[in-house]
N, C-alpha and C positions, 0 to 999 in steps of 0.2 A: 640305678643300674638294672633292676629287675625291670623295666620298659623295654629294655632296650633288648634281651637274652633273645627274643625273635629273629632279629637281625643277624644271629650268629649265623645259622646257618647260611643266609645269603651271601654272608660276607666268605663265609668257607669257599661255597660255590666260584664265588666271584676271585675268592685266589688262584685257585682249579683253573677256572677259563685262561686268566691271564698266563700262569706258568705255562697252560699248554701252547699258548699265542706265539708266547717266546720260544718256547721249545720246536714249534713248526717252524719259525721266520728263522732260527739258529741251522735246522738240516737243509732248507732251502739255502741260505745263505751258501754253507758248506757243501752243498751238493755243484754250485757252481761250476766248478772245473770238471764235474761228472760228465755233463753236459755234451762237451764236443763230442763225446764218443756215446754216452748212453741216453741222448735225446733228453729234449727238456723236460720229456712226460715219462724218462726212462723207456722211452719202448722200442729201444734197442734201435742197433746197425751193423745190421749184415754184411755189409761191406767192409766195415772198421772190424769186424768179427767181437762186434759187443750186442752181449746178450740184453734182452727184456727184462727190464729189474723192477718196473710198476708193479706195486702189489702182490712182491716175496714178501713171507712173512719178515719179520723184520730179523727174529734171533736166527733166521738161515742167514741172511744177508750180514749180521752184525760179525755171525760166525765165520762167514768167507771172506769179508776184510779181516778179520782178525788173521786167518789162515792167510790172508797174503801177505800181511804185513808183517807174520813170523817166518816167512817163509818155506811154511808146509804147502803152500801151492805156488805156482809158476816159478817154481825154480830147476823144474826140468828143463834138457836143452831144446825139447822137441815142443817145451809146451812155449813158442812166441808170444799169443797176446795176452797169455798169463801172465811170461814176463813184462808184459809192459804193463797188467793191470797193478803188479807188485809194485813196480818203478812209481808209477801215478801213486796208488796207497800210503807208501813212506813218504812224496813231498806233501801232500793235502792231505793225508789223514793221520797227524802227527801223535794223537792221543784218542784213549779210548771215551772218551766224551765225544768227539767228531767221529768216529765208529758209530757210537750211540746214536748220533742226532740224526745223521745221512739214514741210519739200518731204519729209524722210525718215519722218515720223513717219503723215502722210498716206499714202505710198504703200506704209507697214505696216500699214494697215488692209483688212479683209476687202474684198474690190471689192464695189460695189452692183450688186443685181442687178434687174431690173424685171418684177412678177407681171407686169400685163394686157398685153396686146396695142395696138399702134398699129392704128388702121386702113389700109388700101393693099396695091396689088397686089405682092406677096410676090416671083413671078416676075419684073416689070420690074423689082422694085425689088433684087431678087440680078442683075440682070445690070447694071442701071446701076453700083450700087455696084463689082461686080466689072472693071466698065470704066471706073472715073471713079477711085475711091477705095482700092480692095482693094490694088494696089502700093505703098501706102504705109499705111497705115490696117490693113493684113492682113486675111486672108481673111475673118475672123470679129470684123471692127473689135476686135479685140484690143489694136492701136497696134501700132508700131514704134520701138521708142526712136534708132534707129540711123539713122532717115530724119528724126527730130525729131517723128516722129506720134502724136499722144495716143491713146488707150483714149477710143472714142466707143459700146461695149458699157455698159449701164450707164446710160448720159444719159437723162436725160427727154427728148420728143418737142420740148417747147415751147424747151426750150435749144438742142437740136441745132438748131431751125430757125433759132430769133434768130441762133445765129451766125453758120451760114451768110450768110443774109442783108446782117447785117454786113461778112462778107468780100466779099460782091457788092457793096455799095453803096458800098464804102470808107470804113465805121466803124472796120473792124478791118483790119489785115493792108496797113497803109500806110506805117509809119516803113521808114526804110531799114535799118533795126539789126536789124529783125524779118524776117531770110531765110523762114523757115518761112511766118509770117502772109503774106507776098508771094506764095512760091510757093502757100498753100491761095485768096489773092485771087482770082488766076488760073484758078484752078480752079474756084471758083464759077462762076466766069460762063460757064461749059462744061453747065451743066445746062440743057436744053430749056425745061422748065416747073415749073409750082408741082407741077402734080399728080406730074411725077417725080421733084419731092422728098418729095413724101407718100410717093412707093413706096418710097425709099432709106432714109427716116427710121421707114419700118413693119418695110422688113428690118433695121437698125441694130439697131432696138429689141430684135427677136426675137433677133439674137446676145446680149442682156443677159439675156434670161428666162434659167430657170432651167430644166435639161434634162432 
């Protein structure tokens, strides 16, 4: 047997690859029905009002199906494709294994990045952002997994706003379980006006182009 004690670690290795093998082709599998609505490669549909979910970190993502499936989100009347994302959640993601597998298999996808330009001033809207949002959100809305803050590089214009929004009006970011959604509530309603979130949401965008 002492010939062989080398081999150990290979064989370790070699379990490693295969559990991981399974564990990708299990979130793909299950991400199946994500599909019609959040693109094969996750990168969203603006028209379906489903956001870019390529390359969220995974425990933001694991943690927003969770919140939909208990329904700490989309169960306001006003928030619509929440409600439909909760609806979708409870028949295809029956357990938290399939939470699990989608939140990992999602945040192995290449991140979406967005050609055109938003319109808005570029300049308020790097100093807003970097005064309101950038210590948690990072420099370059990259996210912060460590603050609880998603990758808003990448979103479409029209998402980023509705949620905001949301968190202003208290659609979103109101159950008491939902620390994060509470503290970004908060923050909403720190923003002056419409037009200095056109500027935040013109620089946002321009951290998602492509450099």
């Amino acid at each position: 047997m002492m010939g062989f004690r080398w081999l150990q670690p290979l064989f370790g290795c070699a379990l490693l690859l295969s559990s991981g093998t399974v564990w990708a082709a299990d979130g793909k599998a299950r991400f199946t029905p994500c599909v019609a609505c959040h693109g094969s490669q996750g990168e969203g549909n603006t028209a379906l009002g489903a956001p870019a979910i390529a390359g969220q970190d995974a425990a933001y993502v694991q943690r927003q199906l969770q919140h939909f499936r208990a329904g700490r989100r989309g169960a306001h009347q006003s928030d619509t494709f929440g409600a439909q994302m909760r609806a979708a959640g409870a028949t295809t993601l029956k357990d938290d294994a399939a939470v699990t597998a989608v939140a990992a298999y999602v945040a192995a996808l290449p991140k979406t990045q967005r050609a055109a330009p938003v319109k808005g001033d570029l300049r308020n809207g790097n100093n807003l952002y970097h005064g309101k949002c950038g210590a948690c959100h990072g420099g370059h809305a990259e996210g912060n997994p460590a603050l609880n803050a998603p990758r808003l590089a990448g979103l479409d214009a029209v998402y980023i706003r509705r949620q905001f929004s949301h968190f202003r009006d208290g659609v979103r970011g109101t159950d008491p379980k939902d620390v994060p959604g509470r503290q970004m509530a908060m923050m909403a309603r720190t923003l002056p006006t419409e037009r200095d979130l056109d500027d935040v949401i013109a620089f946002i965008h321009q951290q998602g182009r492509p450099q």
